[in-house]
N, C-alpha and C positions, 0 to 999 in steps of 0.2 A: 504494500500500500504506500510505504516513501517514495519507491519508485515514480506511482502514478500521481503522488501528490504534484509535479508540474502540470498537470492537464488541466487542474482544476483551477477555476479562478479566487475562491475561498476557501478556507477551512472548514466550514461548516458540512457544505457537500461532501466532502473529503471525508471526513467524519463518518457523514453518513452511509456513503459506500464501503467503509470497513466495514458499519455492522451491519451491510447487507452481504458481503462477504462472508463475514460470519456465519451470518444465518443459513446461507447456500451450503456451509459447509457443517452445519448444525445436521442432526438426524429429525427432521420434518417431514414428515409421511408428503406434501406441499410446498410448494414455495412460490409463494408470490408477495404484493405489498402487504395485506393484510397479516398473511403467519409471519413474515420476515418483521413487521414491526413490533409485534406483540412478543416474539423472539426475543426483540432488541431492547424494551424497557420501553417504548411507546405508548401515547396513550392514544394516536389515533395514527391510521398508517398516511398519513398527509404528506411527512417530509421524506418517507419512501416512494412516494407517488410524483414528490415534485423532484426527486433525484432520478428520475427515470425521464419524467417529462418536460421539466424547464432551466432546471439549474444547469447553470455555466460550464458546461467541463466538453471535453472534444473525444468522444468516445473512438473513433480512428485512431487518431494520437497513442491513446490508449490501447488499444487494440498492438500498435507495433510497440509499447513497451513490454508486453505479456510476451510479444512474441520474440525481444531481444533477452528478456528473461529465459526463459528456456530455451532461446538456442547458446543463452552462454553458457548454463550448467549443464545441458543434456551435449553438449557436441565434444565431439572424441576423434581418435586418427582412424576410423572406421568410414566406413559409408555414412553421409548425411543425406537422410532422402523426405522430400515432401511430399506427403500423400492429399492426393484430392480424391473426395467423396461429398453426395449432400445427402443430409439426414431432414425429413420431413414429418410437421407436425400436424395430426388430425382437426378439423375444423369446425364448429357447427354453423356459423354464421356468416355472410358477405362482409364485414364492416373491417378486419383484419387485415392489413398491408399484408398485400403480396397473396391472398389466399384465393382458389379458385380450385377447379376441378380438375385433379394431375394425378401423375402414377408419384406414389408414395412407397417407399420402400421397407420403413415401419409397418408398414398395414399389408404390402404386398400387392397392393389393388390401387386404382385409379379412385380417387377418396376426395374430399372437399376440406383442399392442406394449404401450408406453406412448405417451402422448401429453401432449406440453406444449403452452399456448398462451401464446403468446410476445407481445411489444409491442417494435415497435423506434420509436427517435424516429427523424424523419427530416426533415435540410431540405435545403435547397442545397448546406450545407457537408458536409456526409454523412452516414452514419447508422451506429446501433448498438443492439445487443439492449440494453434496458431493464428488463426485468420479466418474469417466467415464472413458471408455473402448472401443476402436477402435476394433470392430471387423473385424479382414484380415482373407479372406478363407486360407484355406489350398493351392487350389492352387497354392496365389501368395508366402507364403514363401518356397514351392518347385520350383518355379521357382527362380535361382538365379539372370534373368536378370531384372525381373518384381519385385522382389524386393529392389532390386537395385535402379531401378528407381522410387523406389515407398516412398524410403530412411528408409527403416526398416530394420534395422540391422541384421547381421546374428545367433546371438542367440535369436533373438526373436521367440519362439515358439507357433505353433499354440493351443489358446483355443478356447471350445464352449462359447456359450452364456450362460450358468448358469456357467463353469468356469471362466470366467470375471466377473460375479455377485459373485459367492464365495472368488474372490482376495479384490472384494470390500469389501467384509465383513471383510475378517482377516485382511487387510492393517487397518480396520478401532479400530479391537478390539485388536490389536497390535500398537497401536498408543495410547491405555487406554481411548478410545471412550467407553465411559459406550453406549451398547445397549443387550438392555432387550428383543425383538423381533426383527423377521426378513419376510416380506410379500415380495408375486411378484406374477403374473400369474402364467400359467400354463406348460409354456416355460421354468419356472424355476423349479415350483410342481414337475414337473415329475422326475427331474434328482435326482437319489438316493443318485450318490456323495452329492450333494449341501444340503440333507437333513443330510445326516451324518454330514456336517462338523458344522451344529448349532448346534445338538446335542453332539457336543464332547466338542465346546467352549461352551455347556449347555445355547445355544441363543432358546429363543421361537420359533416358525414359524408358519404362519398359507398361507399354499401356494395352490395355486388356482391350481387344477385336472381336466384333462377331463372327462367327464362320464365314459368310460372305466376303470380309474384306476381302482383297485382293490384291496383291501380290508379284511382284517382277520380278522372275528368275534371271540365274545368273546366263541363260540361255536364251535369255529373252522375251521368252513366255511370260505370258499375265495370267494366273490363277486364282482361285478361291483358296482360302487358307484350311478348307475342310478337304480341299483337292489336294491337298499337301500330305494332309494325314494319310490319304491312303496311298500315296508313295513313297511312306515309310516302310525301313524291315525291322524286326525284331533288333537287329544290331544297331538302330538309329536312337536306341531309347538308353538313357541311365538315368536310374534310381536315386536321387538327390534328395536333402530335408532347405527346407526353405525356412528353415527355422523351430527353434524350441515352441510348441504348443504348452498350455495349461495339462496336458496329458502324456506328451513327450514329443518328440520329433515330427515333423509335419511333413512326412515324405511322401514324395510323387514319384512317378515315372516322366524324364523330360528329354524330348527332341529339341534340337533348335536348327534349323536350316537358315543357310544362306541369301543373300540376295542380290539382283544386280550392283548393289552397293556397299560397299567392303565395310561398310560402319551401321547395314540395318540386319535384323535378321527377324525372322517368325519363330517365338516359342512358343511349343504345346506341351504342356500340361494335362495328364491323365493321372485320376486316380488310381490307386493299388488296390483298392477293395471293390468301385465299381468301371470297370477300365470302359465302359460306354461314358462318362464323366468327364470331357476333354474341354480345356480353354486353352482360349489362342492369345499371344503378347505379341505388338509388334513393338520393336527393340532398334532405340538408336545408343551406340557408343561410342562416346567422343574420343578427337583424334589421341589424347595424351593418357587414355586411359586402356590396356590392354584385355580383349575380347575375349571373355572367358564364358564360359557356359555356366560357373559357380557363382561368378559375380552377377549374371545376371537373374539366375534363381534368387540369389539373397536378395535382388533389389526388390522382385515380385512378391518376394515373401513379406515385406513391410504392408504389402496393402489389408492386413488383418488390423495394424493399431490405430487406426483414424475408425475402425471398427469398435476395437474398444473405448476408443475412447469418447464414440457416440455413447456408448451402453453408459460409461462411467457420467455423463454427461449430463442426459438423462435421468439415468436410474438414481445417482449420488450425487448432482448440483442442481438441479432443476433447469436444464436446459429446457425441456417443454413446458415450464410449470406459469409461467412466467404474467400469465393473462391480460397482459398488455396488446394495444392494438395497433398504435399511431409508429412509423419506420423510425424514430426517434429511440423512443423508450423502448421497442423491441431490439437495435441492435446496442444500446447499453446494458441492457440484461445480459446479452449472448457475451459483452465483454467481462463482465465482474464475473461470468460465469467459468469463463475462459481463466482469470485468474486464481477463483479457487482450484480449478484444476490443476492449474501449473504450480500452485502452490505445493497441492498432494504428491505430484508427478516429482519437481525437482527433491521432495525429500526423498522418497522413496528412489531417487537414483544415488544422492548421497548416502542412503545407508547401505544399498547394495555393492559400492563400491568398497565398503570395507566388510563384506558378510560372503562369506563360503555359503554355495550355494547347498544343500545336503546330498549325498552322495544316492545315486537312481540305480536298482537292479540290472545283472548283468544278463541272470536266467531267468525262465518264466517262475520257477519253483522257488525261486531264495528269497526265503522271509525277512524283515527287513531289520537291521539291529536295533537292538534294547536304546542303544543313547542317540537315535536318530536325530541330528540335529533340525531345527525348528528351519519353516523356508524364511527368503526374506519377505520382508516389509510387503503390503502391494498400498494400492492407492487407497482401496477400502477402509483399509486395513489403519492405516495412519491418517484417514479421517476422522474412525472412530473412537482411538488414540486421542486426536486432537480434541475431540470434546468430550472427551473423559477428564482433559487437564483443564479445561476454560469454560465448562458448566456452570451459568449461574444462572444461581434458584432464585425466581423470583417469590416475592410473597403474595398470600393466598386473591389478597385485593387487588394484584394487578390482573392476574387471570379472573377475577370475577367482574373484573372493567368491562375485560374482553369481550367476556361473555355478554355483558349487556352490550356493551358495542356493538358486537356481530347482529345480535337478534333485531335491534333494533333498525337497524340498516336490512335487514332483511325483511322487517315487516314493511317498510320505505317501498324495496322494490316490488315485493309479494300485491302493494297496494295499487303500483304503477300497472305491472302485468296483469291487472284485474281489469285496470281502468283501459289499458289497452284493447281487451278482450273487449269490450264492453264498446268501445267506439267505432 
């Protein structure tokens, strides 16, 4: 929070975004202004609601100080890779910046959401949310009244989804973010802009393709990348882990073929258990860095922690929780949220850095020893840590405030949506 205290124009604001930080990092089944104040020792959540929506502070600004935070305690002489992905949140009503009828990937189904595209840094030592991107259709910034209401300024102009993933990038390697790679699905794969612009800041990429794409051999031919698979033999495949899993080693079986271009290649990905399960990367590797089939597994293998770190996001800050509507107060939530995280993230790399991991069986049958050391730290894990040491109990009359507070604010609205009913 010293850090971000330049963004802000008072202390007061500053203040009060601690103890919404706080709160985010508190165990609240909810998180929005209401539980985050009553959290805080408030007695109405007013000055949480006016740190969301009018108070002075330049939430971007902030946004790249979270993200010089964790690239300076997570980066190491390892791969430094940015992961793009967007995580979407379900909807019920029109009035929401950015919300309309989209495929959501929380839900699985085409839903009535928003959707952000996120960037997390990621190396050996761990990762965390970086950078996020409110996706508004095009409709609502052609509409002058809807965006208006929706409080997105008038030169804000419409991008896709791999364009908000390419801002993340250059916001980040214009900031002198050393990153050395750059992964995402296939949402991002496909877009050629998005693949030019790591190639010009000569950033690695290994981005995930539909089978369709297609493909220049080094013979000339233009193929489908599912057309590739089946000109593989049995000797084109080895067996590689992409990285430690929660359960152990995350091994696949990987081809990688060449292409007209001594720096692109197609890697396929098949699973060991159901080998019908195949994805396709397509793979640029710049000139100073040498083309290895290992490097480029590890790189694909990062696209699981912008995964977790949606869950951790989510599940343990309230990244959806948030029930703000106006593009203001929605992307200074996603910031304070971004910093609890990277709060939890960089401890948990610190303590892993001096923690023996515990030693994993060799056979199926060997039991496991008596003085089994303990794993380390995770993010959960030293959140809940953290409010076991900074729990404070309020007394019994401030939660009995609350509670008249809530109800009565509630029989407010209960009266309004009767009155609406009714008109």
């Amino acid at each position: 929070m010293g850090r971000l205290g330049g963004h802000f124009a008072q202390v007061e604001p500053l203040r009060q975004a601690a103890k919404y930080v706080l709160g985010l990092m508190s165990d609240l089944p909810r998180k929005n202004c209401w539980t985050l104040a009553e959290y805080a020792g408030d007695a109405t959540p007013d000055r949480m609601q006016r740190l969301l929506e009018r108070a002075s502070w330049d939430a971007m600004a902030a946004m790249g100080t979270v993200r010089g935070f964790v690239a300076e305690h997570l980066a190491d002489d390892g791969l430094a890779v940015l992961v793009l992905d967007e995580s979407g949140q379900e909807k019920t009503g029109t009035a929401t910046c950015g919300v309309k009828r989209q495929y959501v990937g929380c839900a699985g189904k085409v839903a009535n959401a928003v959707n952000f595209v996120n960037a997390t840094y990621s190396t050996s030592r761990g990762h965390a949310l970086v950078g996020s991107r409110l996706y508004i259709p095009a409709e609502h910034l052609a509409d002058e009244v809807a965006r208006t209401a929706m409080g997105v300024g008038a030169d804000h102009e419409f991008a896709t989804k791999p364009a908000l993933g390419a801002d993340l990038l250059t916001d980040a390697l214009d900031a002198g973010v050393r990153v050395d790679w750059c992964t995402a699905d296939a949402v991002y794969g496909r877009d050629r802009a998005l693949r030019e612009e790591c190639e010009r800041r000569d950033v690695g990429y290994s981005f995930g393709v539909p089978c369709s794409f297609r493909v220049k051999l080094g013979s000339g031919r233009t193929v489908r990348a599912d057309a590739i698979l089946k000109m593989l033999t049995a000797r084109s495949w080895q067996v590689a882990s992409c990285g430690p899993g929660s359960k152990g080693e995350r091994r696949y079986a990987w081809a990688w073929v060449a292409t007209a271009s001594a720096r692109h290649f197609l890697l396929i990905r098949r699973s060991l258990t159901k080998p019908t399960e195949v994805a396709y990367f397509y793979c640029f590797v710049p000139e100073q860095v040498p083309a290895t089939l290992g490097v480029l597994v590890a790189v694909t293998g990062h696209r699981w922690t912008i995964e977790e770190d949606h869950e951790f996001g989510k599940g343990q800050f309230g990244f959806d929780q948030s029930q703000v509507r106006l593009y203001t107060p929605i992307l200074r939530h996603i910031v304070l949220v971004m910093a609890a995280l990277a709060t939890c993230a960089v401890t948990v790399a610190a303590h892993r850095a001096d923690t023996q991991a515990p030693p994993t069986p060799t056979i199926p049958t060997e039991p496991p020893p008596p003085d089994l050391a303990l794993i380390p730290l995770t993010v959960v894990e030293i959140k809940k840590l953290f409010n076991v040491l900074t729990r404070v109990c309020r007394p019994i009359g401030h939660h009995l405030h609350w509670s008249r507070w809530r109800r009565r604010h509630q029989a407010r609205a209960r009266w309004y949506h009767h009155r609406t009913r009714l008109t």
